[in-house]
N, CA and C atoms as a LAMMPS dump frame, in Angstrom:
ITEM: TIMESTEP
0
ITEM: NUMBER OF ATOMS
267
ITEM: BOX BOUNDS ff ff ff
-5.0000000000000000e+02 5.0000000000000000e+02
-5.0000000000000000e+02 5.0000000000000000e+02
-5.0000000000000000e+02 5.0000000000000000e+02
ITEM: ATOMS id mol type element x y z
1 1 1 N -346.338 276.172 -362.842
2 1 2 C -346.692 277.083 -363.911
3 1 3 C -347.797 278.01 -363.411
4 2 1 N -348.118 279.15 -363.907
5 2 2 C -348.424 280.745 -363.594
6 2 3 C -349.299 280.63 -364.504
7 3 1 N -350.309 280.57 -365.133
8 3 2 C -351.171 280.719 -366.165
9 3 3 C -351.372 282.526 -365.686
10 4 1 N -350.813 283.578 -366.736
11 4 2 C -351.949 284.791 -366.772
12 4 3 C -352.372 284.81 -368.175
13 5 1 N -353.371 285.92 -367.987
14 5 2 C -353.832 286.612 -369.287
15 5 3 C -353.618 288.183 -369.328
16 6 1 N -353.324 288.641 -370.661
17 6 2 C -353.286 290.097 -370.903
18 6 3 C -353.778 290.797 -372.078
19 7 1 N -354.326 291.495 -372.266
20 7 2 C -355.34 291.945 -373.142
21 7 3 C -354.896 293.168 -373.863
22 8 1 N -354.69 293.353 -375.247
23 8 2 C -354.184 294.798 -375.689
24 8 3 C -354.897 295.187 -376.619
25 9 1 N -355.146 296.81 -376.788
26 9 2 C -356.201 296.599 -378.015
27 9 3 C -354.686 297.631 -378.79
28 10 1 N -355.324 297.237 -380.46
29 10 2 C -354.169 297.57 -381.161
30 10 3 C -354.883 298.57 -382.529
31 11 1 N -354.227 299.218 -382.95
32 11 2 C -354.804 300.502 -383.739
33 11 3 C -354.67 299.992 -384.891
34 12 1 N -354.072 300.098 -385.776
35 12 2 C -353.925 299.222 -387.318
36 12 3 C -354.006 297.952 -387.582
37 13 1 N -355.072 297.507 -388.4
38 13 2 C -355.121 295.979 -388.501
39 13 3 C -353.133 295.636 -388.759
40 14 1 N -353.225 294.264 -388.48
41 14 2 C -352.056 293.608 -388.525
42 14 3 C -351.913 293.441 -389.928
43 15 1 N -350.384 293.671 -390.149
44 15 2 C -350.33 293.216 -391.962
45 15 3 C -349.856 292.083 -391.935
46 16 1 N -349.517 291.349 -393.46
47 16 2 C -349.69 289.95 -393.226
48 16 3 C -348.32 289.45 -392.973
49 17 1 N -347.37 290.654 -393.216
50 17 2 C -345.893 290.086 -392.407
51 17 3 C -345.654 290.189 -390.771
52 18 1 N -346.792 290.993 -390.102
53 18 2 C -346.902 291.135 -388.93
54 18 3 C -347.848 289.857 -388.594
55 19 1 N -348.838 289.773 -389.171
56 19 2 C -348.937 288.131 -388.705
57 19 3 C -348.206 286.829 -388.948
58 20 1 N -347.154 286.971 -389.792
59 20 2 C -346.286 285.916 -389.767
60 20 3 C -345.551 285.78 -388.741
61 21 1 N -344.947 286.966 -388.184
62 21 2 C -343.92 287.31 -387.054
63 21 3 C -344.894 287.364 -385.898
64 22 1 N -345.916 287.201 -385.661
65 22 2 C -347.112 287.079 -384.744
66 22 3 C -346.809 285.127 -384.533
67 23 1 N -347.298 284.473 -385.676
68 23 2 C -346.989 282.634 -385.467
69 23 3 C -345.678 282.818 -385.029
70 24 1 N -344.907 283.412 -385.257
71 24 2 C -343.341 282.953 -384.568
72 24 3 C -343.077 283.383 -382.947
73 25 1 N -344.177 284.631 -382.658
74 25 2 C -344.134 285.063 -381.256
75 25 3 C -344.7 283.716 -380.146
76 26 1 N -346.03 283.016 -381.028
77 26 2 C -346.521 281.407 -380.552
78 26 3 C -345.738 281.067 -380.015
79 27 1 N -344.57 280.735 -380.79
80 27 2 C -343.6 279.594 -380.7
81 27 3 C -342.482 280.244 -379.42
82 28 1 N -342.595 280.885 -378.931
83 28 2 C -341.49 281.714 -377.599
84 28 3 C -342.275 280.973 -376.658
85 29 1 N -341.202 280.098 -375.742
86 29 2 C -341.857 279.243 -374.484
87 29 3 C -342.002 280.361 -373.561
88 30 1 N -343.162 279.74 -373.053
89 30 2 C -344.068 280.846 -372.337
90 30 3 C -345.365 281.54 -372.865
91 31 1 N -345.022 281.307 -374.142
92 31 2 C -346.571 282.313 -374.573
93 31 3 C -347.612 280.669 -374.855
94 32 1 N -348.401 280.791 -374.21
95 32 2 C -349.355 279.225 -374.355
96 32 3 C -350.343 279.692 -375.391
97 33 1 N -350.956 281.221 -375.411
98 33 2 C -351.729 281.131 -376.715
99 33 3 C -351.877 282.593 -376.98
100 34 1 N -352.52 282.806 -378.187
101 34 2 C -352.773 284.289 -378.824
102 34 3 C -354.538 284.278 -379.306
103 35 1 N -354.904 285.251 -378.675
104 35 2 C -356.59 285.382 -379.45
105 35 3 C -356.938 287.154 -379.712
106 36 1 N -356.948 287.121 -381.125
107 36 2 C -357.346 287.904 -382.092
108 36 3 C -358.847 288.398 -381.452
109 37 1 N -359.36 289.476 -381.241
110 37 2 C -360.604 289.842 -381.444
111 37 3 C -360.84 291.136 -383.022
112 38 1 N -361.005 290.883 -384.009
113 38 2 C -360.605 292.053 -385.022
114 38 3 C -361.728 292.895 -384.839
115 39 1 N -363.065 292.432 -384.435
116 39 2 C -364.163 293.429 -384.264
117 39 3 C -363.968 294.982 -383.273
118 40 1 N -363.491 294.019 -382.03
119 40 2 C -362.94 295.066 -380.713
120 40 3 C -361.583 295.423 -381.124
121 41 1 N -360.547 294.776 -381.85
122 41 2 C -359.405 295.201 -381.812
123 41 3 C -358.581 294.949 -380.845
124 42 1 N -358.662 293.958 -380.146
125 42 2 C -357.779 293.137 -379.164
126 42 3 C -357.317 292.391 -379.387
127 43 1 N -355.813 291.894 -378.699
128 43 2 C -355.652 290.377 -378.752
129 43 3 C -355.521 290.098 -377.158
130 44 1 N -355.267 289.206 -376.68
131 44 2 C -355.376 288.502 -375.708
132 44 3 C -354.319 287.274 -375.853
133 45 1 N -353.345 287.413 -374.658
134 45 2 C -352.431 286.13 -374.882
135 45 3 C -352.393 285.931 -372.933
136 46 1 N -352.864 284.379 -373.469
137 46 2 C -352.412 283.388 -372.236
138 46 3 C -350.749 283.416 -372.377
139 47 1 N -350.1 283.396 -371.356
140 47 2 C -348.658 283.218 -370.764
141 47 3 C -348.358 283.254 -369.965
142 48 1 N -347.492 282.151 -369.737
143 48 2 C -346.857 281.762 -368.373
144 48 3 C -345.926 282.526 -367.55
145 49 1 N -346.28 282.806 -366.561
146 49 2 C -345.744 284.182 -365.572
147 49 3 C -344.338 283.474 -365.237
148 50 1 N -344.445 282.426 -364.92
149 50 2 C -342.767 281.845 -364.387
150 50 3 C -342.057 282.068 -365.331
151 51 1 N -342.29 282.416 -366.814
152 51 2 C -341.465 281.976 -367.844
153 51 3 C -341.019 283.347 -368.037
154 52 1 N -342.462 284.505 -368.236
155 52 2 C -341.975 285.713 -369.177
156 52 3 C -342.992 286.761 -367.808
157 53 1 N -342.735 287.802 -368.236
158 53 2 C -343.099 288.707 -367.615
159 53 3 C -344.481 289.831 -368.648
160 54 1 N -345.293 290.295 -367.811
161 54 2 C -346.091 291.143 -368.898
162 54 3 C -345.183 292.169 -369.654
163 55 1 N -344.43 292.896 -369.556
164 55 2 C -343.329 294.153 -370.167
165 55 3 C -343.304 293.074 -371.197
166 56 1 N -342.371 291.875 -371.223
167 56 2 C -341.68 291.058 -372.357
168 56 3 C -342.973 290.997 -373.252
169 57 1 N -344.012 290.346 -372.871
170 57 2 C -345.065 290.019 -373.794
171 57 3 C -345.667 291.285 -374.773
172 58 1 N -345.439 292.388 -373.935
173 58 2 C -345.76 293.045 -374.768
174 58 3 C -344.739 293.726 -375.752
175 59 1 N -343.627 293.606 -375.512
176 59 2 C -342.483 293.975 -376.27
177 59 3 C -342.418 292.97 -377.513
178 60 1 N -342.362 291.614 -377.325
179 60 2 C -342.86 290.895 -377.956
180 60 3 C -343.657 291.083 -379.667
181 61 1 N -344.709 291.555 -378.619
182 61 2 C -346.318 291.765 -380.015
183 61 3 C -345.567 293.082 -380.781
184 62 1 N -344.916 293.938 -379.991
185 62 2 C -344.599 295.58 -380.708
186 62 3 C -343.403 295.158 -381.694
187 63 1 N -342.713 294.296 -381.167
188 63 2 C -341.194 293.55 -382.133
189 63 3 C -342.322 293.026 -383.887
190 64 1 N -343.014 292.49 -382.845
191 64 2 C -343.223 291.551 -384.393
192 64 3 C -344.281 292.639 -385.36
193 65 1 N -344.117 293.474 -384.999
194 65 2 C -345.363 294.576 -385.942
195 65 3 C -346.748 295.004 -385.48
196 66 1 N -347.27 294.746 -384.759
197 66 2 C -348.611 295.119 -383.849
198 66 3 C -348.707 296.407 -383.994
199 67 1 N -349.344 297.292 -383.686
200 67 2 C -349.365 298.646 -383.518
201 67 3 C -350.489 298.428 -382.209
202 68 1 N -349.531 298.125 -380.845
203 68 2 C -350.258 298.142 -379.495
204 68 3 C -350.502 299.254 -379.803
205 69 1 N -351.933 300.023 -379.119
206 69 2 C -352.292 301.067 -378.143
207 69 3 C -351.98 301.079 -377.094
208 70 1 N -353.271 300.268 -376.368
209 70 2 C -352.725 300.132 -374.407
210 70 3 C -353.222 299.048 -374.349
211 71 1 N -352.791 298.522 -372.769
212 71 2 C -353.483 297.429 -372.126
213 71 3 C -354.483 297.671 -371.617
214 72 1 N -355.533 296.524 -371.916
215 72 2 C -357.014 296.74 -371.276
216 72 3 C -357.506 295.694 -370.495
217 73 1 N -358.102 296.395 -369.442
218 73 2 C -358.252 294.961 -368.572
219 73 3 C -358.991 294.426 -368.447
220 74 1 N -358.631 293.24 -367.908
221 74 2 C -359.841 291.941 -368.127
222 74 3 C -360.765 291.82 -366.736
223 75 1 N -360.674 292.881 -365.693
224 75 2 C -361.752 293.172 -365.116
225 75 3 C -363.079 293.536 -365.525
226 76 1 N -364.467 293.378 -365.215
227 76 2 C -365.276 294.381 -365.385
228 76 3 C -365.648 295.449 -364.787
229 77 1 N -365.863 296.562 -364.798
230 77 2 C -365.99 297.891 -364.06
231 77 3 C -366.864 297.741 -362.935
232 78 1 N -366.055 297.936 -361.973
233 78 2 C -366.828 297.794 -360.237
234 78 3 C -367.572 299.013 -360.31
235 79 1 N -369.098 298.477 -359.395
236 79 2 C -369.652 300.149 -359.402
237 79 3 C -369.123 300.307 -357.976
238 80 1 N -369.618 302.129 -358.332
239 80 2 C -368.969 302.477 -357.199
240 80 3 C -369.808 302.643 -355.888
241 81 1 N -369.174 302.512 -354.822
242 81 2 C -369.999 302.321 -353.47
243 81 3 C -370.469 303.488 -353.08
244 82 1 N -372.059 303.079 -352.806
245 82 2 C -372.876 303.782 -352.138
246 82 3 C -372.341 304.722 -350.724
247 83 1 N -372.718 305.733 -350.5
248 83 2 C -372.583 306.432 -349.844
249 83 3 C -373.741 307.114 -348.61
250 84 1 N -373.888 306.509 -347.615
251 84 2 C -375.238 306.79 -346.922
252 84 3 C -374.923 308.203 -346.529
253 85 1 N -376.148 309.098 -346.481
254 85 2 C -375.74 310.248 -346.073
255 85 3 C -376.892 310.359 -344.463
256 86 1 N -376.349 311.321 -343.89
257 86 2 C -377.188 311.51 -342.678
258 86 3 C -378.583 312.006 -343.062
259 87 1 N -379.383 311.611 -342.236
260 87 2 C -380.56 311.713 -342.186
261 87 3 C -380.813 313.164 -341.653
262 88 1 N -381.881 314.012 -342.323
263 88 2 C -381.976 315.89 -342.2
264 88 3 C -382.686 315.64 -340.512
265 89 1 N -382.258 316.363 -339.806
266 89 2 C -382.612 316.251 -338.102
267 89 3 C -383.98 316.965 -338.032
């Protein structure tokens, strides 16, 4: 098993038939879990890469009513590398 994670932030709160069809997305082997952030407007689902693919997962959340935006990633922003410049002769 493949444990990933993928992160989406979504524009309209979820209505409450989109969270019903959200518990039934749970239940698709492969998805191991779903986490809501409503402050940021993300969810975040653990799923198993052997099972499903990221495209499916997110087809998935858009089937059951979500209003994805985009995917956001679960990196934090690398700074960017210094640049030595020559020394004035």
């Amino acid at each position: 098993m493949t444990q990933l994670d993928v992160m989406y932030r979504y524009g309209a709160a979820p209505t409450e038939a989109a969270m019903m069809a959200l518990g039934r997305v749970r239940e698709v082997y492969g998805i191991r879990h779903l986490q809501f952030d409503e402050a940021a407007k993300t969810v975040r689902v653990e799923y198993d890469a052997t099972r499903l693919s990221e495209p499916i997962v997110h087809q998935l959340l858009r089937r059951s009513g979500l209003d994805v935006v985009e995917r956001v990633s679960l990196l934090p922003p690398q700074p960017e590398p210094v640049v030595a410049t020559p020394a004035a002769a």
